[in-house]
C-alpha positions as CSV (number, residue, x, y, z in Angstrom):
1,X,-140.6,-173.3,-79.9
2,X,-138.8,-176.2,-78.3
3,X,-137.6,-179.0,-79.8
4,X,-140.9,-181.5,-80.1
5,X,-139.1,-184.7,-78.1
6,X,-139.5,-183.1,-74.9
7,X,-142.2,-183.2,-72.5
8,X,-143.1,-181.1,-68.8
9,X,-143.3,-182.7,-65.9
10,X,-143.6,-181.8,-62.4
11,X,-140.0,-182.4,-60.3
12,X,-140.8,-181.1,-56.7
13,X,-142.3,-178.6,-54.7
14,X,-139.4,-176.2,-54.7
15,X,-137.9,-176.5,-58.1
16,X,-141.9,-176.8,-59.9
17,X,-141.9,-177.8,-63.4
18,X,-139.0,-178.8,-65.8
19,X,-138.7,-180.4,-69.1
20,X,-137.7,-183.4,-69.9
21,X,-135.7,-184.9,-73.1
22,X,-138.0,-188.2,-74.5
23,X,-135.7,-189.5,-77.0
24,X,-131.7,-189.1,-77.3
25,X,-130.9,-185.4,-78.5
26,X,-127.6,-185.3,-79.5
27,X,-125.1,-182.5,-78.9
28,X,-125.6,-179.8,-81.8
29,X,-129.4,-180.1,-81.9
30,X,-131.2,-177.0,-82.2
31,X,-133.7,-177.2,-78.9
32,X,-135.1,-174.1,-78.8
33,X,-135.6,-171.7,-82.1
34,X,-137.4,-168.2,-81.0
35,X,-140.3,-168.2,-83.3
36,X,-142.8,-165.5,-84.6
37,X,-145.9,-166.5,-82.1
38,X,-143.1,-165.7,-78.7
39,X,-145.3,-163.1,-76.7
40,X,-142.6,-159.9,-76.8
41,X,-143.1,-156.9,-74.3
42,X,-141.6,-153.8,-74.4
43,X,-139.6,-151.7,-71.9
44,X,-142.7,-149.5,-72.0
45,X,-145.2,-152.2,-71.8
46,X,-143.9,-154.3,-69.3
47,X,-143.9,-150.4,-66.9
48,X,-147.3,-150.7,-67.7
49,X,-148.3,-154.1,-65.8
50,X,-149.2,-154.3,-61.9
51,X,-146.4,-155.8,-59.4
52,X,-147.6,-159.3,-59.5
53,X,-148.2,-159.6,-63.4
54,X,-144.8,-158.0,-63.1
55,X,-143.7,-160.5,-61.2
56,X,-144.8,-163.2,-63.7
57,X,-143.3,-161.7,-66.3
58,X,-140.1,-162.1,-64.6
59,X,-140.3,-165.8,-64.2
60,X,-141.2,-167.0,-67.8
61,X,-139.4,-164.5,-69.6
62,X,-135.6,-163.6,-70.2
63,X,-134.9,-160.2,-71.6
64,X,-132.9,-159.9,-75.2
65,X,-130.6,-157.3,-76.0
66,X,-133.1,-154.6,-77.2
67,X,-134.0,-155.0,-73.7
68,X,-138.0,-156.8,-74.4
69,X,-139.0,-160.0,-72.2
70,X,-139.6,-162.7,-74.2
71,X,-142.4,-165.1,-72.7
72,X,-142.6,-168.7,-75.1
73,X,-145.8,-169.7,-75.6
74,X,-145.4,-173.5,-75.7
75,X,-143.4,-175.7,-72.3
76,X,-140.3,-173.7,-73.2
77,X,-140.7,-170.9,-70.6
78,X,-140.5,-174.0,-67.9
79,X,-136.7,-174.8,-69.2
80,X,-134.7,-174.5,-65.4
81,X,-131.1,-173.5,-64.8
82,X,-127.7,-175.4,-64.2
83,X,-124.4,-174.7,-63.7
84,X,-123.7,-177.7,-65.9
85,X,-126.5,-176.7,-68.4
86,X,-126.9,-179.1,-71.6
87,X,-128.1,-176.1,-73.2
88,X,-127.2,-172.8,-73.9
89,X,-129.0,-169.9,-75.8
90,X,-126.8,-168.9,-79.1
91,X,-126.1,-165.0,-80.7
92,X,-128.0,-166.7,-83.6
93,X,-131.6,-166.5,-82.2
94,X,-131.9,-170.4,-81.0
95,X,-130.5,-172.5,-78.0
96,X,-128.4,-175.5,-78.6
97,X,-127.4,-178.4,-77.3
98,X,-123.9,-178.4,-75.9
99,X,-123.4,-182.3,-74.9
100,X,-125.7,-185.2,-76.1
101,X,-129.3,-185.6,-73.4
102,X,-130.7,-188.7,-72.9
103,X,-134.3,-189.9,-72.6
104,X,-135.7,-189.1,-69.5
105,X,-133.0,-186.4,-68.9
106,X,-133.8,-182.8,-67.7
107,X,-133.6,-179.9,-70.3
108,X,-131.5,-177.3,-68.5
109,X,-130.3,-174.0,-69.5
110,X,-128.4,-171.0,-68.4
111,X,-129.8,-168.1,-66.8
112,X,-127.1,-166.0,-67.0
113,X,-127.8,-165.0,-70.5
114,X,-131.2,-163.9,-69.9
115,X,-130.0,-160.4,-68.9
116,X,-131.1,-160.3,-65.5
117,X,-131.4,-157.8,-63.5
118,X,-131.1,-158.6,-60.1
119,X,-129.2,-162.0,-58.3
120,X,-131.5,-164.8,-58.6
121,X,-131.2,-168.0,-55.8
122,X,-130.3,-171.3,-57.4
123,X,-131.8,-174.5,-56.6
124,X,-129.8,-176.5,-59.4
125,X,-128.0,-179.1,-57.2
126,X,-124.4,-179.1,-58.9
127,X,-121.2,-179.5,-57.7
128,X,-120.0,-176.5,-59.0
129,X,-123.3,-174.5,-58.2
130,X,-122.7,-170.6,-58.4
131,X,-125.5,-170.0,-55.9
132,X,-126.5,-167.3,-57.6
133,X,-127.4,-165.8,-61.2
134,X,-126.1,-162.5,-61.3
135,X,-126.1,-159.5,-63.5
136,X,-122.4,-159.8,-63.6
137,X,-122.2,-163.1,-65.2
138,X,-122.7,-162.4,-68.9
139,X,-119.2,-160.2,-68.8
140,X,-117.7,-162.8,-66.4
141,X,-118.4,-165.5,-68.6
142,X,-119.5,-165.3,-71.8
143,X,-115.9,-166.3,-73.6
144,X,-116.7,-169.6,-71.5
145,X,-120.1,-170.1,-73.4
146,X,-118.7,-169.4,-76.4
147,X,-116.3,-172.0,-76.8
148,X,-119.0,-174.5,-75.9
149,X,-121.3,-173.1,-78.2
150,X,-118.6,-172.9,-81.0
151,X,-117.7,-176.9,-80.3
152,X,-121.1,-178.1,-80.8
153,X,-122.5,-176.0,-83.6
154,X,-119.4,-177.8,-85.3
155,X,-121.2,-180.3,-87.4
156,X,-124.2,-179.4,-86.5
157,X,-125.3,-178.8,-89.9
158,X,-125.0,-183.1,-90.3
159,X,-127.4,-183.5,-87.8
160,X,-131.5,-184.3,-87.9
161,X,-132.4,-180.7,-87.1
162,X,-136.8,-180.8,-86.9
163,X,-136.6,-176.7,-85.5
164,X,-134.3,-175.6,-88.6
165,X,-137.3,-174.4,-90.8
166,X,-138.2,-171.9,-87.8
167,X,-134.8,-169.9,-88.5
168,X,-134.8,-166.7,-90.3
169,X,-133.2,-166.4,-93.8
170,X,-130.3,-164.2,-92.4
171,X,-129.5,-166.3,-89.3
172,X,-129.1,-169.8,-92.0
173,X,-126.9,-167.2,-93.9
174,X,-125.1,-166.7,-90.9
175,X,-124.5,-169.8,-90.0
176,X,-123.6,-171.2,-93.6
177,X,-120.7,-169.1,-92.8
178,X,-119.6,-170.6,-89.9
179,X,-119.6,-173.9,-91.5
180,X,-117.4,-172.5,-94.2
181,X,-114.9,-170.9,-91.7
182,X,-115.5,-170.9,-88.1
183,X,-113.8,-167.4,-87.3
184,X,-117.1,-166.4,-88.7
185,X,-118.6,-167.1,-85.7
186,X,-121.1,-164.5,-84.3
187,X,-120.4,-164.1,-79.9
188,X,-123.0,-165.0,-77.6
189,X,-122.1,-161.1,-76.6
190,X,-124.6,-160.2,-78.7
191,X,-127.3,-160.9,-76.7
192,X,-125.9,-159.2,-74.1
193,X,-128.2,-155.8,-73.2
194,X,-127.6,-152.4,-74.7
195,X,-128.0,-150.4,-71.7
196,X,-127.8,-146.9,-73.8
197,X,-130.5,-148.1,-76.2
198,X,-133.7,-148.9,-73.5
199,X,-134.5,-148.1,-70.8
200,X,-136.1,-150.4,-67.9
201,X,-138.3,-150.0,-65.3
């Protein structure tokens, strides 16, 4: 589920949809919490689908580290990339944000934690635009993401937090811990894709 002060809205014909902040959301809020109504499908299922449901699949989905798509089943799945995302997905099951977003501000995230499997063209307009998602970038730059993630979950616990019902007991234990002491701090590694577990097609 994504955080309920955001809205869709239609940017252009290349880039599609995106979604938009409506009030201030300051860094350290929780924006997205993976809920239990997500749509999951299985290495096996997902075979099972034509090429062009395939296809969709592909576009609203990004695959976890059992190696299942995940498809949201609110305006999440419409969340575009940047370079300079203001929000990252975490190892504890929820995306955060990593600066403050301001009303009117595009929700933007970063693909390559979604365990992709082949490059994927960007269209985000940065400076420091990679060009390209690729497989490669979870190893290349995870220890990146995880510093940011670490800064902004600092503290986060003091902030208005309307998705923090949605987490799991285990993850709040979790992260009651890294309040406590912050070299309890679970990587973003973990998401990564356990190749010698699934299998994909």
């Amino acid at each position: 589920m994504i955080h309920p002060n955001t809205e869709l809205r239609f940017i252009n014909d290349a880039v599609g949809l995106g979604i938009f902040a409506k009030t201030f959301i300051p860094e350290g809020t929780i924006v997205y919490v993976k809920d239990s109504l997500e749509i999951e499908i299985s290495p096996e299922d997902y075979a099972k689908h034509s090429d062009q449901m395939k296809d969709v699949i592909e576009k609203y989905s990004y695959i976890d580290q059992r190696g299942v798509h995940i498809i949201s089943w609110d305006h999440a799945k419409y969340v575009n990339h940047c370079c300079n995302c203001n929000t990252i997905s975490t190892a504890y099951g929820f995306e955060i944000a990593i600066r403050d977003i301001f009303p009117g501000e595009e929700i933007t995230d970063e693909y390559g934690l979604f365990n992709i499997k082949q490059e994927i063209p960007l269209l985000c307009n940065n400076a420091h635009c990679r060009k390209m998602v690729r497989p490669e970038d979870f190893d290349n730059y995870y220890p990146q993401w995880d510093e940011k993630i670490k800064k902004s979950l600092t503290g986060s616990d003091k902030l208005p937090q309307p998705l923090y019902h949605l987490i799991d007991e285990d993850t709040k234990k979790e992260l009651e811990l890294f309040y406590l002491a912050p070299e309890n701090y679970q990587s973003v590694y973990r998401l990564k894709l356990q190749l010698n577990h699934v299998s994909i097609h």
